[in-house]
C-alpha atoms as an extended CHARMM CRD file, in Angstrom:
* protein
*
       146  EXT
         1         1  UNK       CA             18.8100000000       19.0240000000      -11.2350000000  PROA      1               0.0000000000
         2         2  UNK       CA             18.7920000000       17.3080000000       -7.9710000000  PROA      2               0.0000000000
         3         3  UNK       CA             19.8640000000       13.6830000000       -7.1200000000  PROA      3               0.0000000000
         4         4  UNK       CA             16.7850000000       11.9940000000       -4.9860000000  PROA      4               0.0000000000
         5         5  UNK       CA             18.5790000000        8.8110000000       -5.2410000000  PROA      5               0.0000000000
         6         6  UNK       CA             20.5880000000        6.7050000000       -7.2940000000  PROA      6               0.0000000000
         7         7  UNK       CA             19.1650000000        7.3310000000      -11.3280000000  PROA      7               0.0000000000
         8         8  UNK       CA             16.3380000000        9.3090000000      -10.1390000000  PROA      8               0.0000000000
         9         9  UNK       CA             16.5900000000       13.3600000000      -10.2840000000  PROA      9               0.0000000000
        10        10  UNK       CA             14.2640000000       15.9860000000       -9.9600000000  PROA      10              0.0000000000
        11        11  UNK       CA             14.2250000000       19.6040000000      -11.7520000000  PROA      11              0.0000000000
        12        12  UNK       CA             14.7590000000       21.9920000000       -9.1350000000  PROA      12              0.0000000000
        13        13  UNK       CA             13.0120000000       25.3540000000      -10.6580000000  PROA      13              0.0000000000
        14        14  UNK       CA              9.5390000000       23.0300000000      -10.9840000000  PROA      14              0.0000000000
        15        15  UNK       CA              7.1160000000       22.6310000000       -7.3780000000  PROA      15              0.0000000000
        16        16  UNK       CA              7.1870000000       19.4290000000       -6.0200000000  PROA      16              0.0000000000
        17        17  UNK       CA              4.5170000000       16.6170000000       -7.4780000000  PROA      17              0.0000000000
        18        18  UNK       CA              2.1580000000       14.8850000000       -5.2590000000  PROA      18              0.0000000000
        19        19  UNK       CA              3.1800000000       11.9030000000       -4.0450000000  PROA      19              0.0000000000
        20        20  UNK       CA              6.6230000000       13.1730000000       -5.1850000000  PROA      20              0.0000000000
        21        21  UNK       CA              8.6960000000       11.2240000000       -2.5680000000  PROA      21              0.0000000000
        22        22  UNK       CA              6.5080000000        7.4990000000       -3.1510000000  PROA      22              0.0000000000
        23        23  UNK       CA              7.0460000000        8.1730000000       -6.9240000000  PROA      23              0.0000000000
        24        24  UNK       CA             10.8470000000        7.9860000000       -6.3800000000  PROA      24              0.0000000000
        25        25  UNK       CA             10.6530000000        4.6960000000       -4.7500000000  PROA      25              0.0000000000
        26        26  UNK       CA              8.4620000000        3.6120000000       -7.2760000000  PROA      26              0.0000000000
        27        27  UNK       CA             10.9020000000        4.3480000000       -9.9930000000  PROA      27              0.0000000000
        28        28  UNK       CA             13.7590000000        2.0360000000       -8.0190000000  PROA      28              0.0000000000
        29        29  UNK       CA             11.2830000000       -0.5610000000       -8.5110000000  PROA      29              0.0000000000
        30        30  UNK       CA             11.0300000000       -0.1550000000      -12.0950000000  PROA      30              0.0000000000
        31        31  UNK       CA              7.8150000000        0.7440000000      -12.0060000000  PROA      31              0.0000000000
        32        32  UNK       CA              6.5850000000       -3.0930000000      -11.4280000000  PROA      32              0.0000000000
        33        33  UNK       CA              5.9190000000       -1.9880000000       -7.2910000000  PROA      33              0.0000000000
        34        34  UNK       CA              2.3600000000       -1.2320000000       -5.8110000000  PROA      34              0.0000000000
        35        35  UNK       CA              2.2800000000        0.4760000000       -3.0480000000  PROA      35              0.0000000000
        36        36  UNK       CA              0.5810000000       -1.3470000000       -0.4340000000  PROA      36              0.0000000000
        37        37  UNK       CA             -0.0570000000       -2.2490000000        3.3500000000  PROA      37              0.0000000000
        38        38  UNK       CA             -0.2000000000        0.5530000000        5.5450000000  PROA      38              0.0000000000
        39        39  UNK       CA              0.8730000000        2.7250000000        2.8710000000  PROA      39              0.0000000000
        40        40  UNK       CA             -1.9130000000        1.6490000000        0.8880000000  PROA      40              0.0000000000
        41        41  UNK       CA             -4.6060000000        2.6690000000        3.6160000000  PROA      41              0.0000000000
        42        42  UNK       CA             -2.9340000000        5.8700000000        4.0230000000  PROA      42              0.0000000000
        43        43  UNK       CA             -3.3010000000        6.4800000000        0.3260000000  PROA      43              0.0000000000
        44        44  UNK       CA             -6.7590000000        5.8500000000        0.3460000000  PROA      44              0.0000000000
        45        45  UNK       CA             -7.4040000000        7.5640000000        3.3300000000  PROA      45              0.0000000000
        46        46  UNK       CA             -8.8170000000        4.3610000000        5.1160000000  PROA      46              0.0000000000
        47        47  UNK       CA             -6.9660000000        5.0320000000        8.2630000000  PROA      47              0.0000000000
        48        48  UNK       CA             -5.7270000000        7.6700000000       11.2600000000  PROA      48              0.0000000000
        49        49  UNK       CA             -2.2320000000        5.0270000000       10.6240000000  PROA      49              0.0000000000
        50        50  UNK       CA              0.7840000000        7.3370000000        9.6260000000  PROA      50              0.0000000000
        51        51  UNK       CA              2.9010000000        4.4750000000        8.4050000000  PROA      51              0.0000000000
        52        52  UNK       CA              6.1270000000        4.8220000000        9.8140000000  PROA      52              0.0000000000
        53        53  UNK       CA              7.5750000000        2.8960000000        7.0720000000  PROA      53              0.0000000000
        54        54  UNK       CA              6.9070000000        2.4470000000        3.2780000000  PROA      54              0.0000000000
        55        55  UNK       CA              5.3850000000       -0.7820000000        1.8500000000  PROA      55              0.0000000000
        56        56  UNK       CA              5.7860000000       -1.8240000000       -1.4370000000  PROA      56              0.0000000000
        57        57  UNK       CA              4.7110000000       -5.2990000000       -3.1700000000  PROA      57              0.0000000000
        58        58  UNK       CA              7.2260000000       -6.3030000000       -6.0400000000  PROA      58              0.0000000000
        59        59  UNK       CA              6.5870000000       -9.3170000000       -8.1590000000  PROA      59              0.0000000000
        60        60  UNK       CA              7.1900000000      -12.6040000000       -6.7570000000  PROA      60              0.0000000000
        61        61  UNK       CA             10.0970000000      -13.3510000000       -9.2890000000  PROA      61              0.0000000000
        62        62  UNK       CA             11.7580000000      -10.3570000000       -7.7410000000  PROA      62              0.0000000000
        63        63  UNK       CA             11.8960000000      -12.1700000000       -4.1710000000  PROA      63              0.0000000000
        64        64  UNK       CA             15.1810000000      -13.9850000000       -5.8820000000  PROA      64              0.0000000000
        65        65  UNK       CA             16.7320000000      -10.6370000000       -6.2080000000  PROA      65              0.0000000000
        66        66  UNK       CA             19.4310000000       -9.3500000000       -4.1630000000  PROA      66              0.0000000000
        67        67  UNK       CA             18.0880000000       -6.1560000000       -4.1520000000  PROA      67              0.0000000000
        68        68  UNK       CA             19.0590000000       -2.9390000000       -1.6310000000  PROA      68              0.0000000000
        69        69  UNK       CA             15.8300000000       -1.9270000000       -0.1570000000  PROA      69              0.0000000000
        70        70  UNK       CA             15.7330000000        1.8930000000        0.4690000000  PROA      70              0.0000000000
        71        71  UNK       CA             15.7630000000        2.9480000000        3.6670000000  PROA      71              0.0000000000
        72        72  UNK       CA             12.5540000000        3.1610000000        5.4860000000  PROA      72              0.0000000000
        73        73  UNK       CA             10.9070000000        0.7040000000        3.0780000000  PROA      73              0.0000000000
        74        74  UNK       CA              9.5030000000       -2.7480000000        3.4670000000  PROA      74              0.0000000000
        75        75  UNK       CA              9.2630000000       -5.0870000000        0.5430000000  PROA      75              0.0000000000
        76        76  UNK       CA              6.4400000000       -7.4120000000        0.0980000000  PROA      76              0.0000000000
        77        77  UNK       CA              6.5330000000      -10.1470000000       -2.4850000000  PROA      77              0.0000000000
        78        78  UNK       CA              3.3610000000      -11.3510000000       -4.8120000000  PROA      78              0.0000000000
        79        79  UNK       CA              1.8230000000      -11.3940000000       -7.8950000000  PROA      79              0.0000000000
        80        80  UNK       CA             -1.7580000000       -9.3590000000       -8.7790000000  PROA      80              0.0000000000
        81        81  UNK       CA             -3.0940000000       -8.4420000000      -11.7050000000  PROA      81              0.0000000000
        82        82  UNK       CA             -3.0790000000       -4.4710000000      -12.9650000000  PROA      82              0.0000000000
        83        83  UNK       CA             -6.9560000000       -4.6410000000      -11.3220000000  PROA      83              0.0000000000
        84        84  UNK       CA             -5.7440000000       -4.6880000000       -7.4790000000  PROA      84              0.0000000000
        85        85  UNK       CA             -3.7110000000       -1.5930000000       -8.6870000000  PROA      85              0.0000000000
        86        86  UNK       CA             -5.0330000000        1.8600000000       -8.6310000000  PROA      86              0.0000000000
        87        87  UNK       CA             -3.6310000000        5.1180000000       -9.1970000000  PROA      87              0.0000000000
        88        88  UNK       CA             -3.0970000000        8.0180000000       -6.6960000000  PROA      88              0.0000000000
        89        89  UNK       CA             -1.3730000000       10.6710000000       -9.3070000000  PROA      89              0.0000000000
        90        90  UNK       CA              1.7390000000        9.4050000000      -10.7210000000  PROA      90              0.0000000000
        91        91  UNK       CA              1.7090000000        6.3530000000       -8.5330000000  PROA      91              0.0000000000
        92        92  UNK       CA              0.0090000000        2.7210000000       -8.0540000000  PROA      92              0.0000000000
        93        93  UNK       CA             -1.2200000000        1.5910000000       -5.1960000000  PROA      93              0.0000000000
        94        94  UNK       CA             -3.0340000000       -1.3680000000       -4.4150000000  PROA      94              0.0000000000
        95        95  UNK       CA             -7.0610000000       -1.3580000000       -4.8910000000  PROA      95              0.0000000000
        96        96  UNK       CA             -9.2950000000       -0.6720000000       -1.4270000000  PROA      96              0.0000000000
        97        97  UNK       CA            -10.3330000000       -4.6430000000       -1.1810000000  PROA      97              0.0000000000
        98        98  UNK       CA             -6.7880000000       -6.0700000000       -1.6760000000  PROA      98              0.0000000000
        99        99  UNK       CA             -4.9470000000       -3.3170000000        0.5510000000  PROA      99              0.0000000000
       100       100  UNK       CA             -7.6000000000       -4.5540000000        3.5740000000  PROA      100             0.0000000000
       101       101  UNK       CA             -6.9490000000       -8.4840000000        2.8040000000  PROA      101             0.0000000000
       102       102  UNK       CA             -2.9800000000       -7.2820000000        2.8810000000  PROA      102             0.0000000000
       103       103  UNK       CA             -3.3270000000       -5.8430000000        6.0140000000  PROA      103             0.0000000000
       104       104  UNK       CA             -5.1890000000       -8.8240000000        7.8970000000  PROA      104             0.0000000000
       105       105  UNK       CA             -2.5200000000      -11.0930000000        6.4420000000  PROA      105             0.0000000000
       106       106  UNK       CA              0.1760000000       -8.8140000000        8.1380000000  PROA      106             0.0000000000
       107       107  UNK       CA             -1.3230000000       -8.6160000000       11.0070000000  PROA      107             0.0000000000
       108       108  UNK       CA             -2.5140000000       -4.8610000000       11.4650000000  PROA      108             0.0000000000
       109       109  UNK       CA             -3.7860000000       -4.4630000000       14.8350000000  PROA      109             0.0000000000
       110       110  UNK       CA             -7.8110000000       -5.1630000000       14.8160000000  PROA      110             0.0000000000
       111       111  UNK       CA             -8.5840000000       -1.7840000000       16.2720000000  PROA      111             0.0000000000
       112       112  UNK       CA             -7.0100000000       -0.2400000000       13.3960000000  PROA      112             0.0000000000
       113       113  UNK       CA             -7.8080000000       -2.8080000000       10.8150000000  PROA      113             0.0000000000
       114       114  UNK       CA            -11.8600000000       -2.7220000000       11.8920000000  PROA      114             0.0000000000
       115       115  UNK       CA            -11.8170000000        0.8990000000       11.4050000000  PROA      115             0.0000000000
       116       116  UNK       CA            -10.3950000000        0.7940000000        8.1450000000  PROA      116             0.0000000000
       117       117  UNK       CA            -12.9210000000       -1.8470000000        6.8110000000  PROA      117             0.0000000000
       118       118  UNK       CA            -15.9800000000       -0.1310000000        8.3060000000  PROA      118             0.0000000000
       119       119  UNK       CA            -14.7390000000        2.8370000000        6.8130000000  PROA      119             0.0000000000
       120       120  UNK       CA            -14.3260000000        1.2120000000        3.4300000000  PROA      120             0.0000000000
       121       121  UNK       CA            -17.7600000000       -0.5310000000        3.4530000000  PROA      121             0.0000000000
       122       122  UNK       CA            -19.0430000000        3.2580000000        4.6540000000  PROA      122             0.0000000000
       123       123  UNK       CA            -17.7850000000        4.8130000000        1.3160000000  PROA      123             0.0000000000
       124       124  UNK       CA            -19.0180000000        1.8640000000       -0.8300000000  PROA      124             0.0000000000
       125       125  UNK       CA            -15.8390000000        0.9600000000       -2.0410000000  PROA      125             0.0000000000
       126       126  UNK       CA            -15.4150000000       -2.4550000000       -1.0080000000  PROA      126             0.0000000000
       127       127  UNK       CA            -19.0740000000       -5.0810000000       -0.6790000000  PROA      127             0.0000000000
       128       128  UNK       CA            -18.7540000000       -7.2390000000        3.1160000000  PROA      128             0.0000000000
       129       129  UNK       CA            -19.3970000000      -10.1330000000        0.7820000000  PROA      129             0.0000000000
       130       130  UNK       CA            -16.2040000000       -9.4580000000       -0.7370000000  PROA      130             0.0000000000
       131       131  UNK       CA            -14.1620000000       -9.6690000000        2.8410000000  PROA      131             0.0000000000
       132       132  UNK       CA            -14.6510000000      -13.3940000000        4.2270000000  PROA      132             0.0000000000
       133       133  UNK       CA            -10.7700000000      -13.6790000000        4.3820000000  PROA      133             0.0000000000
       134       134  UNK       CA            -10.6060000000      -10.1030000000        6.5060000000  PROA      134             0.0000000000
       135       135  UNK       CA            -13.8390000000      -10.8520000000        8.7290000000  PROA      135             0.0000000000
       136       136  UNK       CA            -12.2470000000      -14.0070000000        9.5940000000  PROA      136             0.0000000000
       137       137  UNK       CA             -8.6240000000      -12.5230000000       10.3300000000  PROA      137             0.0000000000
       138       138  UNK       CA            -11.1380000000      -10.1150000000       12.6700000000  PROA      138             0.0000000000
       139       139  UNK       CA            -13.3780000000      -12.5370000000       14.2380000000  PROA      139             0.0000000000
       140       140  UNK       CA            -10.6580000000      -13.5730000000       16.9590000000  PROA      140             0.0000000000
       141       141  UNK       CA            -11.1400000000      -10.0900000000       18.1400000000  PROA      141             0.0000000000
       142       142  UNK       CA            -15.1870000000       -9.6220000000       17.9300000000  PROA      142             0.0000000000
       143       143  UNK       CA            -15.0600000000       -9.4890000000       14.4120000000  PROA      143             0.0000000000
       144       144  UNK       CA            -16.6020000000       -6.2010000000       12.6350000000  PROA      144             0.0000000000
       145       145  UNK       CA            -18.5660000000       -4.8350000000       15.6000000000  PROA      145             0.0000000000
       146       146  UNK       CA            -17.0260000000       -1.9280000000       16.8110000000  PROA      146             0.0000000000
Protein backbone atom coordinates (compact mmCIF):
# COMPACT_ATOMS: atom_id res chain seq x y z
CA UNK A 1 0.00 0.00 0.00
CA UNK A 2 0.91 3.54 -0.46
CA UNK A 3 0.22 6.56 1.86
CA UNK A 4 -1.49 9.49 -0.46
CA UNK A 5 -2.10 11.36 2.64
CA UNK A 6 -3.00 11.16 6.07
CA UNK A 7 -5.85 7.91 6.33
CA UNK A 8 -6.02 7.63 2.69
CA UNK A 9 -3.84 4.73 0.86
CA UNK A 10 -3.83 3.34 -2.38
CA UNK A 11 -2.98 -0.43 -3.54
CA UNK A 12 0.05 -0.21 -5.44
CA UNK A 13 -0.21 -3.48 -7.86
CA UNK A 14 -3.85 -1.87 -9.15
CA UNK A 15 -3.65 1.20 -12.24
CA UNK A 16 -4.50 4.37 -11.10
CA UNK A 17 -8.50 5.44 -11.06
CA UNK A 18 -9.71 8.41 -12.85
CA UNK A 19 -9.90 11.25 -11.04
CA UNK A 20 -7.63 9.30 -8.64
CA UNK A 21 -5.83 12.38 -7.14
CA UNK A 22 -9.50 14.67 -6.63
CA UNK A 23 -10.89 11.43 -5.03
CA UNK A 24 -8.21 11.67 -2.30
CA UNK A 25 -9.13 15.12 -1.41
CA UNK A 26 -12.52 14.19 -1.47
CA UNK A 27 -12.05 11.54 1.10
CA UNK A 28 -10.28 14.34 3.63
CA UNK A 29 -13.51 15.95 3.31
CA UNK A 30 -15.45 13.09 4.37
CA UNK A 31 -17.04 12.78 1.45
CA UNK A 32 -19.50 15.91 2.27
CA UNK A 33 -17.07 18.21 -0.50
CA UNK A 34 -18.19 19.03 -4.17
CA UNK A 35 -15.83 19.87 -6.24
CA UNK A 36 -16.43 23.14 -7.65
CA UNK A 37 -15.22 26.54 -9.22
CA UNK A 38 -12.65 26.23 -11.67
CA UNK A 39 -12.31 22.72 -10.88
CA UNK A 40 -15.79 22.23 -11.62
CA UNK A 41 -15.51 23.71 -15.29
CA UNK A 42 -12.54 21.69 -15.84
CA UNK A 43 -14.51 18.62 -14.92
CA UNK A 44 -17.09 19.32 -17.21
CA UNK A 45 -14.97 20.36 -19.80
CA UNK A 46 -16.56 23.95 -19.94
CA UNK A 47 -13.26 25.64 -20.18
CA UNK A 48 -9.43 25.91 -21.83
CA UNK A 49 -8.86 27.00 -17.58
CA UNK A 50 -6.25 24.47 -16.09
CA UNK A 51 -7.02 25.39 -12.52
CA UNK A 52 -3.95 25.93 -10.85
CA UNK A 53 -5.52 25.15 -7.64
CA UNK A 54 -8.29 22.76 -6.36
CA UNK A 55 -11.74 24.05 -5.26
CA UNK A 56 -13.83 22.35 -3.08
CA UNK A 57 -17.29 23.55 -1.39
CA UNK A 58 -17.75 21.97 2.20
CA UNK A 59 -20.90 22.55 4.14
CA UNK A 60 -21.42 25.77 5.71
CA UNK A 61 -21.31 24.23 9.32
CA UNK A 62 -17.82 23.18 8.40
CA UNK A 63 -16.69 27.00 7.97
CA UNK A 64 -16.42 26.75 12.08
CA UNK A 65 -13.86 24.11 11.66
CA UNK A 66 -10.30 24.51 12.19
CA UNK A 67 -9.53 22.43 9.53
CA UNK A 68 -5.84 21.98 7.57
CA UNK A 69 -6.61 22.60 4.02
CA UNK A 70 -4.36 20.44 1.72
CA UNK A 71 -2.02 22.04 -0.11
CA UNK A 72 -3.00 23.45 -3.38
CA UNK A 73 -6.68 23.51 -2.37
CA UNK A 74 -9.16 26.26 -1.81
CA UNK A 75 -12.14 25.76 0.41
CA UNK A 76 -15.44 27.24 -0.33
CA UNK A 77 -18.22 27.23 2.20
CA UNK A 78 -22.20 26.61 1.39
CA UNK A 79 -24.93 24.51 1.51
CA UNK A 80 -26.72 22.75 -1.87
CA UNK A 81 -28.74 20.10 -2.15
CA UNK A 82 -27.38 16.46 -3.67
CA UNK A 83 -29.09 18.06 -7.18
CA UNK A 84 -26.19 20.79 -7.81
CA UNK A 85 -23.94 17.64 -7.38
CA UNK A 86 -22.99 15.42 -10.18
CA UNK A 87 -20.71 12.67 -10.57
CA UNK A 88 -17.48 12.46 -12.69
CA UNK A 89 -16.43 8.62 -11.69
CA UNK A 90 -15.83 8.23 -8.11
CA UNK A 91 -16.21 11.91 -7.46
CA UNK A 92 -18.93 14.87 -7.06
CA UNK A 93 -18.73 17.81 -8.57
CA UNK A 94 -21.01 20.53 -8.74
CA UNK A 95 -23.90 20.48 -11.58
CA UNK A 96 -23.09 22.69 -15.03
CA UNK A 97 -25.68 25.67 -13.87
CA UNK A 98 -24.37 26.02 -10.26
CA UNK A 99 -20.52 25.61 -11.20
CA UNK A 100 -21.21 28.85 -13.80
CA UNK A 101 -23.24 30.93 -10.97
CA UNK A 102 -19.98 29.87 -8.63
CA UNK A 103 -17.73 31.18 -10.92
CA UNK A 104 -19.44 34.73 -11.56
CA UNK A 105 -19.67 35.03 -7.78
CA UNK A 106 -15.80 34.49 -7.62
CA UNK A 107 -15.09 36.55 -10.02
CA UNK A 108 -13.68 34.40 -13.04
CA UNK A 109 -12.43 36.67 -15.58
CA UNK A 110 -15.44 37.43 -18.25
CA UNK A 111 -13.39 36.23 -21.17
CA UNK A 112 -13.16 32.97 -19.60
CA UNK A 113 -16.44 32.92 -17.82
CA UNK A 114 -18.44 33.94 -21.36
CA UNK A 115 -16.82 31.11 -22.99
CA UNK A 116 -17.75 28.71 -20.53
CA UNK A 117 -21.50 29.74 -20.53
CA UNK A 118 -21.79 29.87 -24.33
CA UNK A 119 -20.27 26.67 -24.31
CA UNK A 120 -22.72 25.30 -21.78
CA UNK A 121 -25.85 26.76 -23.48
CA UNK A 122 -24.07 25.13 -26.89
CA UNK A 123 -24.29 21.56 -25.37
CA UNK A 124 -27.81 22.11 -23.91
CA UNK A 125 -26.87 21.62 -20.55
CA UNK A 126 -27.78 24.67 -18.89
CA UNK A 127 -31.34 26.98 -20.43
CA UNK A 128 -30.14 31.19 -20.63
CA UNK A 129 -33.35 31.52 -18.67
CA UNK A 130 -31.75 29.72 -15.99
CA UNK A 131 -28.55 32.31 -15.81
CA UNK A 132 -30.02 35.90 -14.83
CA UNK A 133 -27.54 35.92 -11.82
CA UNK A 134 -24.41 35.00 -14.41
CA UNK A 135 -25.68 37.36 -17.37
CA UNK A 136 -25.79 40.03 -14.90
CA UNK A 137 -22.25 39.28 -13.23
CA UNK A 138 -21.35 39.51 -17.32
CA UNK A 139 -23.20 42.48 -18.40
CA UNK A 140 -20.45 44.96 -16.94
CA UNK A 141 -18.31 43.46 -19.58
CA UNK A 142 -20.83 43.29 -22.78
CA UNK A 143 -22.63 40.64 -21.31
CA UNK A 144 -22.93 37.21 -23.44
CA UNK A 145 -21.86 38.58 -26.84
CA UNK A 146 -18.69 37.35 -27.67
Amino acid sequence: MLRVRRGVYRLVHFPAGDHEDLAAIWLWSERQGVFSHQTALALHDLSDVLPAQVHVTLPAAWHKRRLREPEGVVLHYGDMAESDWQWFGPVPATAPQRTLEDCAAGHLPPELLRGAVLDALDRGLVARIDLAAVEAALSPFGGLAP
